[in-house]
N, C-alpha and C positions, 0 to 999 in steps of 0.2 A: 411173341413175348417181348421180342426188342422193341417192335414197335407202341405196345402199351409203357413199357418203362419210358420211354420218350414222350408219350403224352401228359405221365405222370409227373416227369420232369417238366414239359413245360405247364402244366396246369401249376407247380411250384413254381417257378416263374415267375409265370402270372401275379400269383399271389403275394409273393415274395415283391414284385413290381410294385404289385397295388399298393402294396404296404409302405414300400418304400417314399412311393409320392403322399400320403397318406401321414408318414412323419414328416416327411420335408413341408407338408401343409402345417403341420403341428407345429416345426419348429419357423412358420414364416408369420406364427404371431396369431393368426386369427383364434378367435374368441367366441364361445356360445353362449349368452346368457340366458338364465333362467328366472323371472323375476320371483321374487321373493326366496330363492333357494341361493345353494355355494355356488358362485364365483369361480371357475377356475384360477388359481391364481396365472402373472404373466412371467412368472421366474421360471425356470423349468427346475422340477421335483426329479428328474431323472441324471441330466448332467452333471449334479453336484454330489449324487449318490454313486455312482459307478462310470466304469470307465466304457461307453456304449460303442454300437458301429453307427459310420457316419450318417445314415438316417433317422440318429435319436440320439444326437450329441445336442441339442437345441432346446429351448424352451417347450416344457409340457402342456400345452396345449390340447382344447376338445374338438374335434371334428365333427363335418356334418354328414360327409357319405356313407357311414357304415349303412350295410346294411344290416338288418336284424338276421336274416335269415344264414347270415356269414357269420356268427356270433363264435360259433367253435373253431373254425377257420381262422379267421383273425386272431385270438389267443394262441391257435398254434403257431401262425407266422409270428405271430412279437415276441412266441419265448423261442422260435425256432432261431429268431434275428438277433438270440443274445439280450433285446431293448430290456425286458423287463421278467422277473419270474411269475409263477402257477398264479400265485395271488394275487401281485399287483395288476398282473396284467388283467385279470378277470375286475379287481378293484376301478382300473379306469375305464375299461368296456361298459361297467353295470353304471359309472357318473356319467358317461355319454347317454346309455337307455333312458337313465331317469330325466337327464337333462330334456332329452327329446319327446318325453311324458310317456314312454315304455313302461308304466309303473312294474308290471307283471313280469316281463321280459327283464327289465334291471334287478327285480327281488330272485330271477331266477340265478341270474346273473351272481350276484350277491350271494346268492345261499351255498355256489359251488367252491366259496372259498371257505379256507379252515382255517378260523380264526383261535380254534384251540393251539393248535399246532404252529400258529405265528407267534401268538401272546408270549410266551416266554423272551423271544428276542426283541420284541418290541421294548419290554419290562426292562431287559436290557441295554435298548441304546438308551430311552427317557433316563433310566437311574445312571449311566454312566455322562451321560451332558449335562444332568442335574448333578451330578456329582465334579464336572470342572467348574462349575461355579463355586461351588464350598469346597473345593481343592481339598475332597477325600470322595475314595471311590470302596461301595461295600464290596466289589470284585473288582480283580486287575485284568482288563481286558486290552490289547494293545490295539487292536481296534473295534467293536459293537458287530454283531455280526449282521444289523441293518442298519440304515442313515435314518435321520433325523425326518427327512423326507417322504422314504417309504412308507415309515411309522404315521406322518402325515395322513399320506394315500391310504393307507390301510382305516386308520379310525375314520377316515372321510364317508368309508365306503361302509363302516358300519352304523353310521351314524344315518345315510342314507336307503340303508335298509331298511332303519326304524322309521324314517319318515316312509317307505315304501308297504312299508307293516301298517302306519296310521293313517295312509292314503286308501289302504284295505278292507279297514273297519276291523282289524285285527290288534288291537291297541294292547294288550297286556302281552303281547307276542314283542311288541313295538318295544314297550318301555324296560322288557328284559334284553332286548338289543342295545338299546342305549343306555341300562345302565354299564353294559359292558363297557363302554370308552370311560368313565367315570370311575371303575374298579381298575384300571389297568395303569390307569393316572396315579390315581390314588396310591396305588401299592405301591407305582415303581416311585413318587416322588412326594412319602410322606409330609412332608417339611412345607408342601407346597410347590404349585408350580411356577419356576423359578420367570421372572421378568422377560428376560432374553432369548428363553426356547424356543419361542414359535416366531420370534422376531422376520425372520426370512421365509415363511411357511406357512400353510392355511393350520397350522395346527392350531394357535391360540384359539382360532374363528370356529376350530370346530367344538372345541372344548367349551367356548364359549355358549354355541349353540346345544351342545346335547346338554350343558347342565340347567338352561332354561327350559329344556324341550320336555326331561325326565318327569317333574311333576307334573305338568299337563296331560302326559302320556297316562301316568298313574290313574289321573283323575278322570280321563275317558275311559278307564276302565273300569271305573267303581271300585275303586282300594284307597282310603283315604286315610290308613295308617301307612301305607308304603309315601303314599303323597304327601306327607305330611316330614316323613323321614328323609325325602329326598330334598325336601325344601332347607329342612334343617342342613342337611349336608351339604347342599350348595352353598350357603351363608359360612358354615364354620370351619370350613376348607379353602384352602389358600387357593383359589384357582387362577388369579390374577385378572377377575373381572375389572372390566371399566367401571365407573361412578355408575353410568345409570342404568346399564346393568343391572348389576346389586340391587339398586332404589329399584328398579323393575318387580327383579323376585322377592324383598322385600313385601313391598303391597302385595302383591297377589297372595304371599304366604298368609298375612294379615287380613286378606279380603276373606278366604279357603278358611282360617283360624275359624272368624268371626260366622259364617252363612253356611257352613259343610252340614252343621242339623246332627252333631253327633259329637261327643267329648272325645278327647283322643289320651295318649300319655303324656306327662310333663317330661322336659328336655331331659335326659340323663343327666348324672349329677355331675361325671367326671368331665362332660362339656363346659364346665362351667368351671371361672376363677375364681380365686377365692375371696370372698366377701361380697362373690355379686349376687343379682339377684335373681332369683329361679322362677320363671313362672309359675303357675300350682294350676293354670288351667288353659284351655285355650280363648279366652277374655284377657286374660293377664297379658298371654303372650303377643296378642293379636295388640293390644295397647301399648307395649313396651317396643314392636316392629314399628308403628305409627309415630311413636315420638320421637324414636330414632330418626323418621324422615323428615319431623317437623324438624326436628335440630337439624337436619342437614339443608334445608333450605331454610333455617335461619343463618346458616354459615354460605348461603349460596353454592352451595354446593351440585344443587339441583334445582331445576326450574320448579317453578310454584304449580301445585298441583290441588284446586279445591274440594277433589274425590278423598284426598288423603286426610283434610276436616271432617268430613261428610262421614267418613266411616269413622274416626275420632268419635267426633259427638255418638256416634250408636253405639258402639262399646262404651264411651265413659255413664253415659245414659243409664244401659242395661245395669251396667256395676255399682251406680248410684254413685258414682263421685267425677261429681261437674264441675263440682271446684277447683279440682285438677284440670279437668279440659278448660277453666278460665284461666288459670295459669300460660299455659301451653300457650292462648291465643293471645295474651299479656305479653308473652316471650317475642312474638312474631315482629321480625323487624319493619317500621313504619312505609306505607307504600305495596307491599303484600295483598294487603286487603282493604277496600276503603275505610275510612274511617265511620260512616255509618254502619258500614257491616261491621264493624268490630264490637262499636255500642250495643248492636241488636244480638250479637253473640254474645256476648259478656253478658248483659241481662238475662236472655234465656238462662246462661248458667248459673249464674246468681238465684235466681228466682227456683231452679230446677235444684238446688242446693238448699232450699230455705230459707237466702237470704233476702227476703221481698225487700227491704229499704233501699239493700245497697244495688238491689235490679232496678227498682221505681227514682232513683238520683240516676242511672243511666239513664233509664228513658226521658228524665226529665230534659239530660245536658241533648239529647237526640233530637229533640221535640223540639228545641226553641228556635226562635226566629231564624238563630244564623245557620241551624244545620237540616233539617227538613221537618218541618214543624205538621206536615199534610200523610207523615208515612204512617200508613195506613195498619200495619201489622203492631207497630210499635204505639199507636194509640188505645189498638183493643189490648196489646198486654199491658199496658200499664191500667186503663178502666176493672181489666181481672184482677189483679194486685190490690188497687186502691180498694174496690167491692169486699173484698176480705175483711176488712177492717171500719169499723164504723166510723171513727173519726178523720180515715181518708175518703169516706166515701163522694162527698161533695166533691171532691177533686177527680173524682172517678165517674160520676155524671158530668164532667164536663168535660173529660177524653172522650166519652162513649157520644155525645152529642157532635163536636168532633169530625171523629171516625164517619160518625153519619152524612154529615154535611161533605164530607170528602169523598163519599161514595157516591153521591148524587144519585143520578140511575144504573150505578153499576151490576154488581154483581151481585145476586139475589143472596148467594151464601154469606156473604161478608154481609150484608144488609141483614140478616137475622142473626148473625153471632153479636155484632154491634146493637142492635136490639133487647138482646136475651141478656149481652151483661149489663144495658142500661138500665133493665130493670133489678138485674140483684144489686146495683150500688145504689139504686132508689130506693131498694128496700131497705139494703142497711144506712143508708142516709133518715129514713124513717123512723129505726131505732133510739137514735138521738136527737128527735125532734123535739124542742122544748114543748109547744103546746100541741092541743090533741087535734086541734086542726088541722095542721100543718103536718103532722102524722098522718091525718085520715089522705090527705092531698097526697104526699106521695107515695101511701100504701096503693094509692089511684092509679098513678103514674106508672108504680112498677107492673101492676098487674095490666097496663094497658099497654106498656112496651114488650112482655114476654109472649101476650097474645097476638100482637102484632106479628113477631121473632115468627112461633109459630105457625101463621097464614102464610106467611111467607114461604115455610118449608112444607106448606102442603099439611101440617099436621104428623110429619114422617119422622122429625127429629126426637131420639129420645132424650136426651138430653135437655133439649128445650121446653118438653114435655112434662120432665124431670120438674125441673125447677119451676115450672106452672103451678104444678101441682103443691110443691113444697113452700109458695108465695100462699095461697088459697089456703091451706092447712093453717101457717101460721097467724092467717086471718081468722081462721076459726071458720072458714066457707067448707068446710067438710065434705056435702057431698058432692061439689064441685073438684075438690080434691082427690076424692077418690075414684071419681072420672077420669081425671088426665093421668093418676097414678098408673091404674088400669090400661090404659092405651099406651104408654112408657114401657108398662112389663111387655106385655105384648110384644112390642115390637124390640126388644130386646131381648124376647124370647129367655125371660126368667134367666139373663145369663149375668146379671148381677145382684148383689146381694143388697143395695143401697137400696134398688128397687120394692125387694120384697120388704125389709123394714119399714119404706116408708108407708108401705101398704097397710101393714098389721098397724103400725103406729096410727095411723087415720082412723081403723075399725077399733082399738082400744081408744081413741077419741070420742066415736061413738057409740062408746062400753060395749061393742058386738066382740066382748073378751073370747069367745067360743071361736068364731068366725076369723079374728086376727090371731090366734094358735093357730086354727089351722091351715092359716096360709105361710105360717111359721113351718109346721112341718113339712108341705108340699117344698118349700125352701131347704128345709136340710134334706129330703132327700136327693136334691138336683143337685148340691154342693160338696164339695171335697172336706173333710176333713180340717183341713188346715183354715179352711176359712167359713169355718160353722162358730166363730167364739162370739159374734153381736149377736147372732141367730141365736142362739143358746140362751141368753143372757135377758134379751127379748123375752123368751121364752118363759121364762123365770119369773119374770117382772109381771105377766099376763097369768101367771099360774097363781100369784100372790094377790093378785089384784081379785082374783074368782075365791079366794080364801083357802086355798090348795095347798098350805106349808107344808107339808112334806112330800108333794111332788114337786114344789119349787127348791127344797132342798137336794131331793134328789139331784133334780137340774142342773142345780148350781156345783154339787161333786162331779156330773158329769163334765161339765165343762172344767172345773180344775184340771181334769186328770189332761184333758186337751193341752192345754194351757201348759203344763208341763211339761209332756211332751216336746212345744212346742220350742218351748224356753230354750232346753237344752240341746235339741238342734239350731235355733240360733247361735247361741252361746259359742259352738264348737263348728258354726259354721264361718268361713271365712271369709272379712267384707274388707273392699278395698276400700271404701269411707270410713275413715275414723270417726267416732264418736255418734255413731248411728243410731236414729232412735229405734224403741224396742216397742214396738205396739203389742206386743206376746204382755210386757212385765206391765203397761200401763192396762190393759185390759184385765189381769188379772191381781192388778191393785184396786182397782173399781168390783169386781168380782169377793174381795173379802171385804169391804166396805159394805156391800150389798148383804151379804152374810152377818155383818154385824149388824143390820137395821132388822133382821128377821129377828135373830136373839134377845134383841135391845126388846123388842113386841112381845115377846115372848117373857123379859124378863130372867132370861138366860144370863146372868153377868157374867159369869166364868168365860163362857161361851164366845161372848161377843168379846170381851180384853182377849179372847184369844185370837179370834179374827185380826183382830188390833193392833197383835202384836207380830200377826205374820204381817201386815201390811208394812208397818214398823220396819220389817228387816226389806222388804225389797223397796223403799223410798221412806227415809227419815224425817225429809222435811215434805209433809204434805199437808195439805189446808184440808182436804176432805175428810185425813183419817182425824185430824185433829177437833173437827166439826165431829166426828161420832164419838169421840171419846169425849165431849164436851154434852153429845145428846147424854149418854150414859151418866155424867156427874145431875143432869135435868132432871134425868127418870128417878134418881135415889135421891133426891132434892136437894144436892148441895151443890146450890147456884153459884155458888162463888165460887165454887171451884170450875163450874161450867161457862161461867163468863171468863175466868182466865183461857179459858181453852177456848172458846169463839174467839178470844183477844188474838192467842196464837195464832190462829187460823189466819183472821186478817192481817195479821204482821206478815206471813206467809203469801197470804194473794187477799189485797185491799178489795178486790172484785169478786170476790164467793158470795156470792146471792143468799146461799142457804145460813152461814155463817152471819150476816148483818141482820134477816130475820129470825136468828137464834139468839141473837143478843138483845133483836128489842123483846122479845117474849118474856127475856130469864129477868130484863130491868122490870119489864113492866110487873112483877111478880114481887121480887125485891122492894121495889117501890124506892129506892133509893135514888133516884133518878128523875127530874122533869119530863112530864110528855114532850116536851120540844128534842131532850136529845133520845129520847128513845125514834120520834119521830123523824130525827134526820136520821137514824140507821134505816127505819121503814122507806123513805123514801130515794135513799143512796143504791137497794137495794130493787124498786120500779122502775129507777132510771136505767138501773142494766135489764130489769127482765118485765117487760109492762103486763107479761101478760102471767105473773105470778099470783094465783089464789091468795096465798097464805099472807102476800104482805096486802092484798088491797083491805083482807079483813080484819086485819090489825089496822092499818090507819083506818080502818071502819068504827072498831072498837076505842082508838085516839078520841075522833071525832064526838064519836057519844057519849065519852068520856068530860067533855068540853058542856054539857048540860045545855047549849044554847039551841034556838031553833034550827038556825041556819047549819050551825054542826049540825045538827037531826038529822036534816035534809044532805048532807055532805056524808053522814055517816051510813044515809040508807042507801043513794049511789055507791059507797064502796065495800058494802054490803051485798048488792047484788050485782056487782062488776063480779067480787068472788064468787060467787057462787053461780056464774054465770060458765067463768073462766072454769070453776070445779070441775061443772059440766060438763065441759070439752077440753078437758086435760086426758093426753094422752100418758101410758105407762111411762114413756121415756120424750125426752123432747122429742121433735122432727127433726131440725135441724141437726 
């Protein structure tokens, strides 16, 4: 019996020995690092907390001999030697396992500490050192009944749990670990954690790390309301992060906001000061995180980061207000970003805002000789831009020629994009061609450049497809039109609606009225609700065209009721661009317009001034409703009252095509009036639409009116220009 107490004794010893060298290694400085993990710090976390025996009076230090299999042993020797209590001691044994990639063995390590049973004294040293800084304490304690130290040690080792939980694949195990350093922070030092407390201590490093680690933890676990809450808390909690820090969780919060694929809640309201402003969604919030960065590296505050644009542009994008991200990039101090990239930024958002001039003056100042006159991106956007507009178009066949010559053999896809818009600014260069030559020449042109665009893409692009078809139509080459329209559905797989219209509009070209309904209704079956209001409308216009009034009437209630719908979800929904157009109130001013032209046929007058007068209340000044309330003075023969109201119209918009052939109609009737100025309304009115029936037969009717031969012959050309055009007029333009 003596003899095993003796063994027992020296097997203490031993241990007791090993341990001994074991601290004295610990307190001679050496060091274990683990990359990308904590650092032991080189202060010792034990000397400045308690008063030790002399093999742990030194700096706390991680050694490298433990062994694993001595895990229990070792705890006993360090709380038997005084060094450290139950917890710490088990706290710095589990950062050695994990240091040494024990992941298992350190989380076992880890989990035999009770962290219930610390928490309270912890709460207590934090709020009493937080409390000698503001020099009031919520209890009188004449000393903490842990150092500042332990408390270190302690969240170290829960924080390293959580990383031993995420190293697991055990992640919502993990991120209830670490929020635990975060609530204990939190409680004991509501105000904030103060500047100076971690100053000597791995504490700030750890604080710092579990409150970037918590959302990520979240978000491997698939909870991205808790992820979302903790991003918020780390931001609106004092924790005493670094600058870039902060900017770190920032963007991430912003990145998470903007691509999580799921709305979440807006920030609580008592978060917030008063007058500022509250997100209402996660777009808002994700853009108010982003400018906050932009402003801080306009203050340098942070290095220039161009992912933080990058997602800018996508949320201002989605929200529709690019004006604001022009601003923003307006703000950025000079040097930041080149100065060609700023022009081609600015423009995109310019142009993405509506304002094509003040895009196309960017790209112009881009373009010239002294800034890069060969960029290639910023030649085909300005050829788009100019192509819009007919009077820029010449300026736009000559970016798109260009762009060409710049590409020489390059890149096949930029080679047909520069093609395709070369042909739509030759078309609408074509538009305002004075003579009809020189029309027919570049109607030539465009349709040789889009087909070109086309070969180039194999035939595959629908878009380029697109607008073949819609050159060809406007030609009046119909069945060539409704070839490529066909091959464009196709391969777009009927998932736009521009598509199916132009299709019916082709086949109501070729009055197969039957045939374009019902590729109308194949259309609204594929389509949502929300955007069945042209479909509908189409609809109507091909039901009337077959003599169907009161299935086009139905139609036309049908789509009201859409329509309204529609309205007042707009209305009540909420846009971060002011002054937004409303395509709901303009389609559905065009819709009682449409309504009054049935009436008007019918001789309904009540009916149709009632149309009249709802158009009236949703757009006061309009040139179209003023053009129906001007047919309506026609149809009851009081022309003079119908030419004041064509007048209005033009005072309204000088370019109403319908409006300048309503007025030469109601003069030529009056007689009050020379064929010369009735005929320059007829012909003000071909120069915007050549391929208008109504006015070639009226300057047809001028001409024969002229009794001479050569009129004759000038009046039976535009005689059968109309009725040619009749022919292949579709219900609704193409374009």
């Amino acid at each position: 019996m003596k003899g095993q107490k003796r063994i027992i004794k020296r097997r203490r010893s031993r241990i007791c020995h090993k341990f001994g060298k074991i601290m004295n290694c610990i307190c001679s400085g050496e060091q274990l690092k683990a990359e990308g993990e904590m650092i032991p710090s080189s202060e010792s976390h034990v000397v400045k907390d308690y008063s030790l025996s002399d093999h742990s009076s030194k700096a706390d230090q991680v050694v490298k001999q433990l062994d694993t299999s001595n895990i229990e042993e070792a705890e006993w020797s360090l709380r038997e030697s005084s060094s450290l209590n139950y917890e710490e001691a088990r706290a710095l044994l589990g950062r050695i396992e994990y240091q040494k990639g024990n992941i298992e063995a350190a989380l076992h390590v880890f989990e035999g500490i009770d962290i219930a049973a610390a928490t309270p004294k912890m709460k207590i040293a934090l709020s009493s050192r937080g409390g000698e800084r503001r020099k009031r304490r919520s209890q009188n304690y004449a000393s903490p009944p842990m150092s500042i130290h332990a408390v270190s040690l302690l969240l170290e080792a829960i924080f390293l749990k959580a990383k031993s939980l995420q190293g697991l694949g055990r992640f919502k195990e993990a991120a209830q670990s670490c929020k635990v350093i975060l609530d204990i922070v939190e409680s004991s030092l509501p105000e904030g954690f103060p500047e100076n407390l971690g100053a000597d201590c791995k504490l700030q490093e750890t604080i710092n790390k579990a409150v970037e680690l918590l959302p990520e933890l979240w978000k491997l676990a698939d909870c991205p309301r808790e992820t979302i809450m903790s991003y918020r808390r780390a931001l609106l909690h004092h924790w005493n992060l670094d600058v870039e820090t902060t900017a770190k969780i920032q963007k991430d919060f912003a990145v998470f906001l903007l691509y999580c694929g799921g709305e979440t809640c807006p920030p609580s309201l008592r978060t917030q000061m008063d007058s500022s402003f509250v997100p209402g969604n996660n777009i808002e919030e994700a853009i108010l995180l982003l400018m906050i960065l932009l402003r801080k590296i306009s203050l340098r505050r942070i290095e220039w980061d161009p992912s933080i644009l990058d997602h800018l542009s996508f949320a201002l994008s989605i929200s529709g207000d690019l004006r604001s991200l022009a601003n923003q990039v307006e703000e950025l101090l000079p040097g930041i970003i080149s100065r060609k990239e700023t022009h081609y930024i600015l423009a995109l958002c310019y142009y993405g805002a509506g304002e094509d001039l003040v895009a196309l003056n960017l790209l112009r100042k881009l373009l010239n000789s002294r800034e890069d006159p060969k960029y290639v991106p910023a030649l085909l956007m300005a050829t788009q831009i100019c192509g819009k507009t007919p009077d820029l178009a010449e300026e736009g066949t000559t970016f798109a020629c260009r762009a060409l010559k710049c590409l020489g053999d390059g890149c096949d896809q930029l080679e047909s994009t520069a093609n395709c818009l070369l042909g739509v600014s030759l078309s609408a260069q074509a538009k305002v061609a004075v003579s009809d030559s020189d029309r027919a020449v570049r109607q030539a042109k465009a349709l040789q450049a889009l087909e070109s665009a086309m070969r180039s893409t194999g035939m595959r692009d629908p878009n380029i497809l697109y607008r073949l078809s819609l050159e060809n139509a406007e030609q009046r080459k119909l069945d060539a039109a409704l070839y490529y329209a066909k091959l464009s559905l196709k391969l777009e797989g009927g998932s736009t609606v521009k598509g199916w219209l132009l299709m019916a509009r082709i086949l109501s070209a070729q009055k197969r009225f039957s045939d374009a309904e019902t590729i109308i209704n194949a259309a609204l079956d594929q389509t949502g609700k929300w955007d069945q209001g042209e479909l509908l409308r189409t609809k109507a216009k091909l039901q009337l065209a077959q003599g169907q009034l009161k299935s086009a009437t139905e139609t036309y209630t049908q789509l009201l009721a859409v329509l309204q719908v529609q309205s007042k979800t707009f209305s009540s929904a909420k846009k971060l661009q002011k002054g937004a157009a409303n395509p709901t109130r303009s389609l559905e001013l065009e819709v009682w317009h449409d309504l009054a032209y049935v009436f008007i046929s019918l001789s309904q007058w009540h009916d149709a001034e009632l149309c009249l007068s709802k158009s009236k209340a949703l757009s006061p000044y309009s040139a179209a409703r003023c053009h129906a309330t001007g047919v309506v003075y026609e149809k009851k023969g009081m022309y003079k009252e119908a030419v004041n109201a064509f007048g209005t119209a033009l005072n309204i918009d000088p370019t109403h095509v319908p409006s300048l052939i309503s007025t030469a109609t109601v003069l030529r009737k009056l007689n009050s009036q020379s064929n010369a100025i009735v005929r320059s309304f007829v012909m003000a009115a071909l120069r915007l639409d050549r391929m208008n029936s109504t006015a070639w037969y009226i300057l047809g009717q001028l001409y024969k009116a002229e009794g001479t031969l050569s009129s004759k012959l000038e009046a039976a050309e535009c005689f059968g220009a109309a009725a040619s055009l009749e022919d292949s007029a579709p219900v609704e333009p193409f374009r």
